[in-house]
N, C-alpha and C positions, 0 to 999 in steps of 0.2 A: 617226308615228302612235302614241297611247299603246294599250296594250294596252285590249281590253275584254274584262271575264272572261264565263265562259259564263254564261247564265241557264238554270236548268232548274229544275223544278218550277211551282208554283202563282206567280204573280207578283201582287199586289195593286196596281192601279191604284188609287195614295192619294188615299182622297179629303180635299175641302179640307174642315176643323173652321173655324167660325163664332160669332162671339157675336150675341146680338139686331142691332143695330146694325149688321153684315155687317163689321165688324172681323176680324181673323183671330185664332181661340182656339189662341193659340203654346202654354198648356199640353195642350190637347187633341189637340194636333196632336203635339206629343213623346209622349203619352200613348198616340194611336194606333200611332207608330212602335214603342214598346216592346212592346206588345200583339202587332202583326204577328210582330215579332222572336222573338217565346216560342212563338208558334205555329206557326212554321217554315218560312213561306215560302221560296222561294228565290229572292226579288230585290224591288226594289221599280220600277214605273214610275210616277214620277212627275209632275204637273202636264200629265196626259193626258184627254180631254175626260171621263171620269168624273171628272176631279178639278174640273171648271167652268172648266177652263183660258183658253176666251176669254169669260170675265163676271169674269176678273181683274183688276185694274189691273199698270201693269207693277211701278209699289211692292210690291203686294202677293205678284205672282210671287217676287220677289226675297227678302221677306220667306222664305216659307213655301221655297224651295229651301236657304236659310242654316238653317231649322230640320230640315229633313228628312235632310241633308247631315251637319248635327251631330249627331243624334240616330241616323244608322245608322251615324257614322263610321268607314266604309269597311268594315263584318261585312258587309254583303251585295251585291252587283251593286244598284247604282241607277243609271236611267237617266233623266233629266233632260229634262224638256221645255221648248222652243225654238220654238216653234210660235206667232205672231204673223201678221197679215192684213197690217202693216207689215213690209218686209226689213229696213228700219232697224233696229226693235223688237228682232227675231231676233240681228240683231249686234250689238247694244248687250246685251243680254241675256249671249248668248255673252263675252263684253268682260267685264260684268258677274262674272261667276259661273263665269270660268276658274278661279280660285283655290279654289274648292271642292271637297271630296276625294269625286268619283262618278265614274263610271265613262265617260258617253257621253251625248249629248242624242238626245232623240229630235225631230222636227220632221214637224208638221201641216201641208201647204201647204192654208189655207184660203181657197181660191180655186177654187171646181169648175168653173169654164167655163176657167180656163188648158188651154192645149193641152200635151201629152204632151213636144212636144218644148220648150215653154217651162220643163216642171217638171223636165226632164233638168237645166235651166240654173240652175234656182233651187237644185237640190239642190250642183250642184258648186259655186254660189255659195258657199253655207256652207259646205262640205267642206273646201275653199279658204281659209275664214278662218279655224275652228274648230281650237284645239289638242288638242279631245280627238274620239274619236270620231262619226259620227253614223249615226244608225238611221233611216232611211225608216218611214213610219207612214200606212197608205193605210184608210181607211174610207169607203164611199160614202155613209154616210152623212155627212157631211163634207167631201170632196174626193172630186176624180176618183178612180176605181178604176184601182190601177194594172193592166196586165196582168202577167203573165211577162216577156212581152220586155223592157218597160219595170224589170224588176226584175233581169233579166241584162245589159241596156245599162250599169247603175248599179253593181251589186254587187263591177266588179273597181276600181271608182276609189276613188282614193285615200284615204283616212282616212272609207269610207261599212265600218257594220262588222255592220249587220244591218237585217231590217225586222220589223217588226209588219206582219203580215198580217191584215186582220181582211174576213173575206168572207163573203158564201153560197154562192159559186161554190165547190165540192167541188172541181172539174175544175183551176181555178187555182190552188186552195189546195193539191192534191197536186203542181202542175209547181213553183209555189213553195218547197213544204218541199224537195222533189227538188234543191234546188239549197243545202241550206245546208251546210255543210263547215267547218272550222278556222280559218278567217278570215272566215266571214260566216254572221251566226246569222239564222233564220226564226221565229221565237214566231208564232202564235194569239190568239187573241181569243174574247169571248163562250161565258157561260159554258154555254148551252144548244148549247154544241158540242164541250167538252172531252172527252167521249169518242170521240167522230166523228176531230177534230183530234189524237188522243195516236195513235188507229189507222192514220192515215196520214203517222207518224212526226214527230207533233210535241214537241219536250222541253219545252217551257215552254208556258204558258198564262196572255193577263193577264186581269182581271176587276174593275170594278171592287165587286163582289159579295164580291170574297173580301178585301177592306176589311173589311165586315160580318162575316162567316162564314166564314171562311177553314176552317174546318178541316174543311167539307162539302166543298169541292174539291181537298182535300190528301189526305183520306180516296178519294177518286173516283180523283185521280192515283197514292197509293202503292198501290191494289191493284191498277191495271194495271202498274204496271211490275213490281211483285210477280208479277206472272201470275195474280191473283186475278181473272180476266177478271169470271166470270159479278156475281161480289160488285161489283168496282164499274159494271157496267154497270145492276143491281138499285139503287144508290147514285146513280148516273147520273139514272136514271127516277124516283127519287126527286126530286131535284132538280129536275128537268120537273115535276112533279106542283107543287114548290113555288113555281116562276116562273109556272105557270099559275092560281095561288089568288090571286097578288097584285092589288091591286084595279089594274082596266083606268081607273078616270077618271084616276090621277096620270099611270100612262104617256101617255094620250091628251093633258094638260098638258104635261108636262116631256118627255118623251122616256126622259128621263135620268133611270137609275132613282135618283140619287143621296138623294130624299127618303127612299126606304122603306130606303134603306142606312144614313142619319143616323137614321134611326128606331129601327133597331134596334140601333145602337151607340150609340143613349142609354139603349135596356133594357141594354145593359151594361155604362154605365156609364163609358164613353170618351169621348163628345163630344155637344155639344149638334144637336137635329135642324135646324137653321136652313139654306136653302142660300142662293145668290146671287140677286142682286135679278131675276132674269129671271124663276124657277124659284119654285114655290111648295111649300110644306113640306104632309105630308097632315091631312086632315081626321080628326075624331075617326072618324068611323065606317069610314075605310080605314086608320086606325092597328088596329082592332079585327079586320078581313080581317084582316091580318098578323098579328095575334097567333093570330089563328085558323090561317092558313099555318106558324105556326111548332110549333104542339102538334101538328096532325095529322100534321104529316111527322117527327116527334121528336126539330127542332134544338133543341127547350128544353134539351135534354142538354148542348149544348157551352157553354151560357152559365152 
């Protein structure tokens, strides 16, 4: 098993840059990675469902991991997504893209009526094939919700080196961090819970938010662990304040807040707003909420 290095701090879940045409914009996309990189993340998780992972083609997956691979050449923990509705896909993929310099794949089983012990089998499937590490990645909204059990059955085999936990269940989410140690890391999810998830001792947290804005959840993370409790939990609510001003019709559309995040890294000049052909990009007057979301809570600052 290759080693995987720790992740800890703010982790941006990269999202995919796009030309009109639904082409992949390769200089926006090295452009995004430089950006993150200055801004100080601490790892990247890539080609994870903020990045529009399945509305990719597997060309395109391929494409966009050779540029993200090359562009953070090995400065930070990247973890690589594997997550395909084909098993084929998964291992062709893996096959694919061993020779690339990251750290570990992560893998989505997008199949939420599989049963518990069928996805015990799919996960050592890959584990089994894969030369490099691999990361469990449980979202219900997505796939089954795994439990604890199902994430202590997993944790001591072979070349499995951590999970993405991404929950509302509080109670799971503290048995799961409870279990991560030196050879098996636990990250966090969603960003209307990074302070919730740092206080029941999570070190990392991904987002695909902090694509856009990273330096609102890097700011939230250094003054907890600074022990500036009360400042980022004020920073915290700040940030709730901001996820609740964003207009409700794209989320009610897309899900995925990936429009309002292309939206505002094309205020800054990183990439165009365009997303995948499922997803539709906002209208003039929820582009205008967002501007308005952005002065009143006073991220104009960071950009």
């Amino acid at each position: 098993m290759i080693y995987s290095r720790k992740l800890s701090g703010i982790v941006p879940v990269v999202v995919t840059t796009l030309n009109e045409d639904q082409s992949v914009d390769q200089e926006s996309q090295d452009k995004l990675m430089k950006f993150l990189n200055y801004s100080g993340v601490g790892g990247y998780w890539c080609l994870g469902t903020g990045s529009e992972d399945m509305n990719l083609t597997f060309e395109n997956r391929l494409l966009i991991a050779r540029i993200l691979c090359k562009s953070n050449n090995g400065k930070l923990p990247l973890i690589l997504g594997a997550g395909f509705y084909c098993m084929e896909d998964t291992l062709n993929f893996i096959d694919e893209t061993s020779n690339l310099n990251f750290d570990a794949y992560h893998v989505m089983p997008y199949h939420p009526k599989l049963s518990m012990s069928l996805l015990v089998d799919y996960y050592k499937k890959i584990a089994d094939f894969s030369n490099k590490p691999i990361w469990l990645y449980t979202s219900a909204n997505w796939c089954q919700s795994f439990k604890p059990d199902f994430v202590e059955e997993l944790m001591h085999y072979k070349n499995i080196a951590g999970i993405k936990f991404s929950s509302s269940n509080t109670v799971d989410q503290l048995k799961v961090l409870s279990m991560q140690n030196e050879k098996f890391q636990v990250i966090t999810a969603v960003a209307n819970q990074l302070f919730a998830t740092l206080s029941m001792g999570s070190q990392a947290s991904t987002s695909s938010l902090a694509s856009a804005i990273p330096e609102v959840l890097i700011e939230i993370y250094n003054d907890f662990v600074n022990g500036k409790l009360k400042q980022s939990m004020n920073k915290h609510q700040t940030l709730m304040k901001f996820l609740n001003l964003l207009p409700k019709t794209i989320k009610n559309d897309n899900f995925l807040g990936g429009a309002e995040e292309k939206y505002i890294l094309s205020k800054r000049n990183i990439c165009k707003p365009f997303m995948t052909s499922y997803y539709r990009c906002l209208t003039k007057d929820e582009k205008l909420i967002i501007d308005r979301a952005i002065e009143k809570c006073d991220y104009r600052r960071f950009f």
